[in-house]
C-alpha positions in Angstrom: 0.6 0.3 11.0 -0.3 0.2 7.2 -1.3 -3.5 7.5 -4.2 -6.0 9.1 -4.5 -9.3 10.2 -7.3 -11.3 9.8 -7.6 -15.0 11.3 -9.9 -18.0 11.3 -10.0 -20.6 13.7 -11.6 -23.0 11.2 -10.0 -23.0 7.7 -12.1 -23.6 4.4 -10.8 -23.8 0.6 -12.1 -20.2 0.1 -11.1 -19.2 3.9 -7.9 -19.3 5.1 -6.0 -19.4 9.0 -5.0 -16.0 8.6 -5.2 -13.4 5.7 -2.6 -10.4 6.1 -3.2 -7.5 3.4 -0.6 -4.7 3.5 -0.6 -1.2 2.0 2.4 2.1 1.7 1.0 4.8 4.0 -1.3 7.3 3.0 -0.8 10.3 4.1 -3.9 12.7 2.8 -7.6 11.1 3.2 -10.3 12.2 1.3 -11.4 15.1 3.6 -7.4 16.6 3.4 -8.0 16.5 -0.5 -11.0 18.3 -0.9 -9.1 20.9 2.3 -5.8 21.2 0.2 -7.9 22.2 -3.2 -9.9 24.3 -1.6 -6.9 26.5 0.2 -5.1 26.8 -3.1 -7.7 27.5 -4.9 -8.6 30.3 -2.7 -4.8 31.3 -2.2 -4.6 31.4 -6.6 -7.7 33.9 -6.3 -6.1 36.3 -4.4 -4.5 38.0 -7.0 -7.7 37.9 -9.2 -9.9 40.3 -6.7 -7.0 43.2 -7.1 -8.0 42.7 -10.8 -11.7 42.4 -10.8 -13.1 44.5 -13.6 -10.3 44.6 -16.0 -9.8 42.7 -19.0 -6.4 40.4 -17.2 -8.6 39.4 -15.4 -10.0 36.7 -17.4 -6.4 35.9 -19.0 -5.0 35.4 -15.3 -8.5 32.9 -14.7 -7.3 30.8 -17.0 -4.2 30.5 -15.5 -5.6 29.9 -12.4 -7.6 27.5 -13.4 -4.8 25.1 -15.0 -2.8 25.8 -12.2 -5.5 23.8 -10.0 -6.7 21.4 -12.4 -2.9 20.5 -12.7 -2.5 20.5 -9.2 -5.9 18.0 -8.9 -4.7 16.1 -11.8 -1.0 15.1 -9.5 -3.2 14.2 -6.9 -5.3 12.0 -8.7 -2.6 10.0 -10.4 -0.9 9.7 -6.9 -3.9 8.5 -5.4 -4.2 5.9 -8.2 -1.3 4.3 -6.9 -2.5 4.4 -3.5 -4.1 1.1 -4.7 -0.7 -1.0 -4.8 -0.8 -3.4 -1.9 -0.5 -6.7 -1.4 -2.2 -9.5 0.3 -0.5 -12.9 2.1 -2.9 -16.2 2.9 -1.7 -18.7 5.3 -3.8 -21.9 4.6 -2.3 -25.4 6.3 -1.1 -26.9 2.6 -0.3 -23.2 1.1 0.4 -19.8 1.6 -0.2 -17.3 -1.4 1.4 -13.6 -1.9 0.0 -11.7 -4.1 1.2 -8.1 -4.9 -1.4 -6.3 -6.7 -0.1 -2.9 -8.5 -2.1 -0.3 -10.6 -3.6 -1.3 -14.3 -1.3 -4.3 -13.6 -2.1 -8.1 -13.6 -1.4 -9.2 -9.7 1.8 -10.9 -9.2 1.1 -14.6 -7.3 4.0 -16.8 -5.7 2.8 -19.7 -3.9 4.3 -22.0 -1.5 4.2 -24.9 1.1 3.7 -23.2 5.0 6.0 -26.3 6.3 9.0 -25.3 3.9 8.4 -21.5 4.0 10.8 -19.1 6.0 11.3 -15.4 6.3 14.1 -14.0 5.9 14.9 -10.1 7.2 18.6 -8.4 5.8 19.7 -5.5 7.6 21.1 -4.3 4.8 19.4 -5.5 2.3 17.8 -3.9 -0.7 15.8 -1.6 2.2 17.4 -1.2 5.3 15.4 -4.4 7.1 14.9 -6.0 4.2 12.1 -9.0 4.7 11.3 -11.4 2.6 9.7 -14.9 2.6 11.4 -18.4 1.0 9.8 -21.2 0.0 8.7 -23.3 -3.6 12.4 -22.4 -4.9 12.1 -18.5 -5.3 12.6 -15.5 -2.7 10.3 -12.7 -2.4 10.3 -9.0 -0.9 7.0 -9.0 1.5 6.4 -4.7 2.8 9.1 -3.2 0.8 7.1 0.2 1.4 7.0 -0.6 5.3 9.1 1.2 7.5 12.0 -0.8 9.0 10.6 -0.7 12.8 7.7 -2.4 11.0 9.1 -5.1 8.9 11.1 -6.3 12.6 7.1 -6.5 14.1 5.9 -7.8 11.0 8.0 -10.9 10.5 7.9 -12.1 14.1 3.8 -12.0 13.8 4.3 -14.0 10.2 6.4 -16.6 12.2 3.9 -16.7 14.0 1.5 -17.2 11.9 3.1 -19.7 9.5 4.2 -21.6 13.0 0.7 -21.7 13.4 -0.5 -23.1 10.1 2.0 -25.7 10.0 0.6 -27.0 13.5 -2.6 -27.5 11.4 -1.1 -30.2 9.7 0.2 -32.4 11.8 
């Protein structure tokens, strides 16, 4: 699953109970980039060693080579926004969401964990749709999760939460 749990049995100011950081799936690693240039790149060249010698040759090159550095440029920019996630702490006085998005500022929402609930619509704005209510606002936690997820997902935040507000008392 594209998120992790972290918890603490003793909580700090800096530390909290539990720590949840969530993320949209990533389908190509590092090691499937440099495969996927590598294959086009040699696929592009196949043409070129028909023409080897002749003068097209070096007019097609440079057609190859914007093809792949177009084709590494998309990949780039999507792997830019492989860096959109965001990150829940469960302290006992507070929990904190925030989602962090690319060349953005990180949105924060913060809340009491005894007046917090979550909140999953079947129908919602995602099919599953979860969100967590607390401080007077909604908000959508693991939009980019699938909906067999978001079900596991909120019965291990109850948890949590359930958890945190036992700290208090």
């Amino acid at each position: 699953m594209p998120y992790r749990w972290t918890h603490q049995d003793i909580t700090t100011q800096d530390q909290p109970l539990a720590r949840l950081v969530l993320w949209p799936h990533q389908s190509m690693t590092g090691k499937g980039f440099a495969t996927f240039i590598a294959i086009t790149a040699a696929m592009l060249s196949l043409p070129l060693i028909a023409l080897l010698g002749s003068p097209i040759t070096w007019v097609l090159m440079l057609f190859f080579l914007a093809a792949i550095w177009a084709i590494w440029f998309a990949l780039m920019k999507n792997r830019q926004q492989l860096s959109l996630h965001e990150e829940l702490a469960i302290w006992p006085d507070r929990v904190q969401l925030d989602h962090v998005q690319p060349r953005r500022k990180p949105l924060t929402w913060e809340a009491n964990p005894y007046w917090v609930s979550t909140h999953l619509a079947p129908n919602g704005r995602v099919e599953n749709y979860l969100t967590l209510k607390g401080n007077g606002r909604e908000v959508e936690l693991g939009a980019f999760l699938s909906p067999e997820e978001r079900i596991d997902l909120r019965e291990e935040l109850d948890t949590a939460l359930a958890r945190a507000r036992s700290q208090t008392s």
